[in-house]
N, C-alpha and C positions, 0 to 999 in steps of 0.2 A: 794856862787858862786862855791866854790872848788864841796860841794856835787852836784850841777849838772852838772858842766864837770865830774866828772867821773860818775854821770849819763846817759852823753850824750857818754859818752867814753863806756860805759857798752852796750847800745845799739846799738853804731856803731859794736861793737863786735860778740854783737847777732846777728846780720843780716848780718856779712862776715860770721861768722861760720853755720849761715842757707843757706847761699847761697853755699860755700861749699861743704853740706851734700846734697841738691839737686843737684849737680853736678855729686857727686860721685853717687849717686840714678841712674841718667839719664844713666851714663858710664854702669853702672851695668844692670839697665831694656833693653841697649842698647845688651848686649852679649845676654839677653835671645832671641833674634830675631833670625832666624835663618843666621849661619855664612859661610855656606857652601849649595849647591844644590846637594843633591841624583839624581844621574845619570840617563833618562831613556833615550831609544831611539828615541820614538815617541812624543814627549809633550818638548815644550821650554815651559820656567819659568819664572816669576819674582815677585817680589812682595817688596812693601813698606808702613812705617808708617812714616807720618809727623806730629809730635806730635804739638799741641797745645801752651803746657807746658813742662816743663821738664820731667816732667812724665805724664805717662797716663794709660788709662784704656784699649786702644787696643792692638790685639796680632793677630801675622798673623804666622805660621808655616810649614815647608817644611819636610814633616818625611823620614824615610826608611824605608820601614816597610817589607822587603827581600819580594825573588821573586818577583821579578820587577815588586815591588808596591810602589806606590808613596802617601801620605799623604800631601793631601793641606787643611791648616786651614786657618781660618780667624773666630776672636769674639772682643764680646763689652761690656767689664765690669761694671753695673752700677759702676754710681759714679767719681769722676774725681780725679786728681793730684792724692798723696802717698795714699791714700785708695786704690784707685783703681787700681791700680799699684803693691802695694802687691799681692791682690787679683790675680792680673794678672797673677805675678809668681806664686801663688799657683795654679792658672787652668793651665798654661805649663809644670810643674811639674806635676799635675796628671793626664793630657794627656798625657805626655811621657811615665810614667810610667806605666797607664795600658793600653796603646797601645801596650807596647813590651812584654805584657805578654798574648796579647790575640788578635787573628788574625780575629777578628769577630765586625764590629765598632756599631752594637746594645749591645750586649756583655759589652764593654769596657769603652763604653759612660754610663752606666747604673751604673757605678763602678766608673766614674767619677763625674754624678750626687749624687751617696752617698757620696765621700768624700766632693764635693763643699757645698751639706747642710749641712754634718753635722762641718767643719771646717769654718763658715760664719757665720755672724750676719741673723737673719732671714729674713732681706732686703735682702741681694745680690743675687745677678744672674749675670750670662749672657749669651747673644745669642752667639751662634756660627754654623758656618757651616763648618762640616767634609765633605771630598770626600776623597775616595782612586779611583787611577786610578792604572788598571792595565795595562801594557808596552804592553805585548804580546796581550791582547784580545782586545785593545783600549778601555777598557769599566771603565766608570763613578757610582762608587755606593756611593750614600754619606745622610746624614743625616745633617739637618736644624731645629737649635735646636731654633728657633723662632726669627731667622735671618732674615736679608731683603734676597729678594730672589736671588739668583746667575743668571748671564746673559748666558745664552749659544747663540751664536751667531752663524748659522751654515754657510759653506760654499755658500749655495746660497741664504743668506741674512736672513733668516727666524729665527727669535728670539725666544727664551724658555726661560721659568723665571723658575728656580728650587725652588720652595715652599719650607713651612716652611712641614717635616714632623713627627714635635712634639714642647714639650714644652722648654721654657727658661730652662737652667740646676743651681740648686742650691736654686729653690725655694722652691719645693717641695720635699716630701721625698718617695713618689710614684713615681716614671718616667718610661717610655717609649715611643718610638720611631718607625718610620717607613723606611726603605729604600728605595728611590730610586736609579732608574737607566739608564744609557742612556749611548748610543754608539757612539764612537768620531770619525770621517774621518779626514782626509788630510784637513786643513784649517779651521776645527771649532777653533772656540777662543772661552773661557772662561772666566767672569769677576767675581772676589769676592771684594766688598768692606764692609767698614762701614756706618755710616748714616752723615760721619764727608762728604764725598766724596757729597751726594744726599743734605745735607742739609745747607750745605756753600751756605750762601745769598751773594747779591751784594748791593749796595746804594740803590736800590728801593725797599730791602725786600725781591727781588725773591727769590726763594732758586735754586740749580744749576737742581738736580731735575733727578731723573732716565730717565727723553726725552732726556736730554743735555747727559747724559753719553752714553746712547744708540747712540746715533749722532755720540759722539764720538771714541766710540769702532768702531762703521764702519767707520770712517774717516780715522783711523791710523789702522786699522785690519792687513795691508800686512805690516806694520813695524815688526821688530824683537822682543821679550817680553819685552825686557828692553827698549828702544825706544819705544815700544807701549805705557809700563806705565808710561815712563816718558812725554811724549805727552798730555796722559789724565791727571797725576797731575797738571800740566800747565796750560792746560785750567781751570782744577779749583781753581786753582791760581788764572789766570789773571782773570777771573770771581766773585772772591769773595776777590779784593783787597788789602782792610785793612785786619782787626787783628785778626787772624783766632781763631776761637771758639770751635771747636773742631778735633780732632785728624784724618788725612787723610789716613787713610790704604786701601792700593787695593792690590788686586795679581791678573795676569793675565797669561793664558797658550793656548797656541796655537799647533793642534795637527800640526802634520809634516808627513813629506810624504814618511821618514824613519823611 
């Protein structure tokens, strides 16, 4: 009897001090999100991750990247919980790092596809999608690195789905990438998500589905960024009820008219 209370004493132990260390995990993956918004004049911001679990595989980022350029990310780590979660911070950290050392995002990405394979099991990857917007010229150049595609929603109604233009980063040890590009007016909105957003089912299985999000960026388009996204997460919320399955991350930007 004594040896299995402190059996059972041993493994109530275990699992406060695992529960703990995923705590502290979540506090910690929680700073890497970004904590502050780089100023521009023409472009309101927002963006968020409702994680699943306490950790996760998504990452959304807001850079500065001087001369009033703006870096909006958004990616999707295979893999879920603390796997993926490391991983995560190592793609943040090597997006940061060779963004600030090189003003060219074919350039930079190409330097963060070598360290992703070569610092990774040869499973990992993940999708992402970089844009830099620059303030003064209104103008959108970004790269989709096998990402679902970004919504551009223009001012008078007319949708663009910004494409994947290349591969997954980390799988391969060959990469490269294509740029595009596209010009922002007074009233486009922009939507980046993950597939946690499109693919949240409800009790019948549906999944919520790029129609539903679509619907709903133009429902709430004339709210504020932060009001915009916290609108859409709701719907997908109320939509996919019970116990969510995987990690909600969106960012939305809407250009302005200053």
């Amino acid at each position: 009897m004594e040896a299995q209370r402190r059996a059972a004493a041993a493994k109530v132990e275990a699992e406060r001090r695992a529960a703990y260390e995923l705590e502290i995990a979540k506090q910690v993956q929680g700073r890497l999100f970004p904590q502050t918004l780089p100023p521009v004049s023409s472009l309101e911001y927002a963006g968020a991750c409702i994680q699943a679990r306490q950790v996760g595989g998504d990452y959304y980022d807001f850079l500065d990247l001087s001369r009033e350029r703006l870096g909006l990310v958004i990616g999707d780590i295979s893999g879920k919980g603390i796997a993926a979660a490391l991983l995560m911070a190592n793609l943040q950290a090597n997006l940061r790092s060779q963004c600030a050392t090189s003003g060219r995002p074919r350039s930079f990405l190409r330097s963060v596809n070598q360290l992703f394979y070569e610092n990774t099991a040869d499973s990992s990857y993940a999708t992402l999608f970089f844009a830099e917007y620059d303030d003064k010229r209104r103008r959108l150049r970004y790269v989709n690195c096998g990402h679902l595609c970004a919504l551009l929603l223009r001012r008078d109604g007319t949708l663009e789905r910004l494409d994947s233009t290349g591969t997954v980063l980390g799988l391969f040890k060959e990469w490269d990438c294509a740029i595009g590009e596209r010009r922002l007016s007074a009233g486009d909105t922009l939507a980046l998500y993950t597939d946690g957003v499109t693919e949240a089912f409800n009790d019948a299985g549906e999944e919520f589905g790029e129609q539903r999000l679509v619907a709903a960026l133009r429902r709430h388009r004339q709210l504020p960024s932060q009001a915009l996204l916290a609108s859409i997460v709701a719907e997908v919320q109320q939509f996919s009820a019970r116990e969510q399955h995987d990690d909600i991350t969106l960012v939305v930007a809407r250009c302005t008219a200053s």
